[in-house]
C-alpha positions, 0 to 999 in steps of 0.5 A, a space after each residue: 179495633 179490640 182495643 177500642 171497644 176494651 176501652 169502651 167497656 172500660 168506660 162504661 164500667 167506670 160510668 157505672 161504677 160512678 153513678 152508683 157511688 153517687 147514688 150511694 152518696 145521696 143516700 148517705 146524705 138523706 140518712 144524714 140529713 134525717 139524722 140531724 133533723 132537730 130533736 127539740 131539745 135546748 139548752 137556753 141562757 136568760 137574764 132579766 128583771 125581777 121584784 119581791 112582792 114583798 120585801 124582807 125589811 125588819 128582820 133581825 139579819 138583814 138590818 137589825 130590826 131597822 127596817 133599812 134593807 128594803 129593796 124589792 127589786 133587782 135582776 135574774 140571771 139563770 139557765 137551763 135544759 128543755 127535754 122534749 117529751 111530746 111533738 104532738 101532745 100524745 097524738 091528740 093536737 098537732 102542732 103543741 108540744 110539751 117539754 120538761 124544763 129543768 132550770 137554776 136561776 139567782 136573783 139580787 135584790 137592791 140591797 143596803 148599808 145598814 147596822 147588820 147582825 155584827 151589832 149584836 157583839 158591839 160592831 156598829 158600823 154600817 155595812 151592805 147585806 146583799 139580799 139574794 135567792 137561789 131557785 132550782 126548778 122542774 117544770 112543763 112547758 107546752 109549745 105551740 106551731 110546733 115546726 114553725 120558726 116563731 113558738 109561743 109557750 106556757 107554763 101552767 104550773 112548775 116546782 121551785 126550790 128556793 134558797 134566800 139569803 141572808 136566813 130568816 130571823 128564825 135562821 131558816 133558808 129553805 122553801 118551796 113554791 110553785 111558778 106560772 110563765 109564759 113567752 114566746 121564742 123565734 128562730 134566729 139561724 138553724 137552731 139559734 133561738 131568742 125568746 122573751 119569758 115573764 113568770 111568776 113565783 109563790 112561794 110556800 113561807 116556810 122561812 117565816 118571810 114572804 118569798 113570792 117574787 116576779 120575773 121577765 126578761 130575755 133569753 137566747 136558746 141552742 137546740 141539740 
């Protein structure tokens, strides 16, 4: 009989001992859960159509004052990081956010054969110029139906840092802008998100060309 009840208490210290490890176990599992809810940020991966408004046909690099590189439009390719600043816009709208985009795209123009700069030491021989820009840019995006899967968004204005290629006739490459977007994302699987993005771009001319130029395309975002 003693040894029987030795092992009840045994066993009900072992229940005890059991339940309070699972209770501990889902606490560990709340706080990670709690951990591991989404912060906002992204990192994001886009591609897609772009067009000059204006194209760089005439200059002394790109066709020797011929006017033969005339190609306005082309693709995009780029990425970059969103860091969320704000979940609520200050407390002052639920639901629209703001995030800090930082980003670095490259785009090709249709380019052409022509008679390049190499004329002017005698070669003649047509050859093709590619007509590329480089732009790294900071910009606000608000977000709106924050805790929602699908999440439209806007740029209401960004910072550009433009590189083109080839230089100016002047020999100048470097510039600077504004730019204006808006799109509109859904969440695909937990943090997997795909969007669609059309911006536009003006450019400041301080290369002594036009460098204003359009985007629109697709992207596909991972959060962190």
């Amino acid at each position: 009989m003693q040894v029987w009840k030795s092992r009840r208490n045994i066993g009900m210290w072992s229940l005890a001992m059991s339940l309070a490890a699972v209770c501990a176990l889902s606490g560990v599992g709340a706080t990670l859960a709690e951990d591991t809810t989404t912060t906002g940020n992204r990192v994001f991966f886009r591609g897609g159509a772009a067009g000059m408004t204006s194209d760089r046909a005439g200059e002394l690099i790109t066709d020797v004052h011929s006017k033969g590189n005339d190609g306005k439009f082309g693709y995009n390719i780029g990425g970059g990081a969103e860091l969320m600043i704000t979940r609520d816009l200050w407390g002052m709208a639920k639901g629209i956010a703001v995030v800090g985009e930082i980003g670095l795209e490259f785009k090709r123009w249709a380019s052409s054969s022509v008679v390049n700069g190499e004329a002017l030491v005698g070669n003649t021989t047509p050859a093709k110029v590619q007509m590329t820009m480089l732009t790294a840019s900071v910009a606000p995006k608000v977000k709106f139906m924050q805790g929602t899967d699908f999440q439209p968004w806007v740029i209401p204005a960004g910072l550009d840092f433009h590189v083109i290629s080839p230089t100016s006739s002047q020999v100048n490459y470097l510039d600077i802008g504004v730019q204006f977007g808006g799109g509109a994302e859904y969440r695909m699987w937990k943090e997997l998100w795909l969007g669609i993005d059309s911006r536009f771009h003006v450019a400041s001319n301080q290369t002594n060309t036009v460098n204003n130029y359009w985007t629109t395309g697709i992207y596909g975002a991972i959060g962190f």
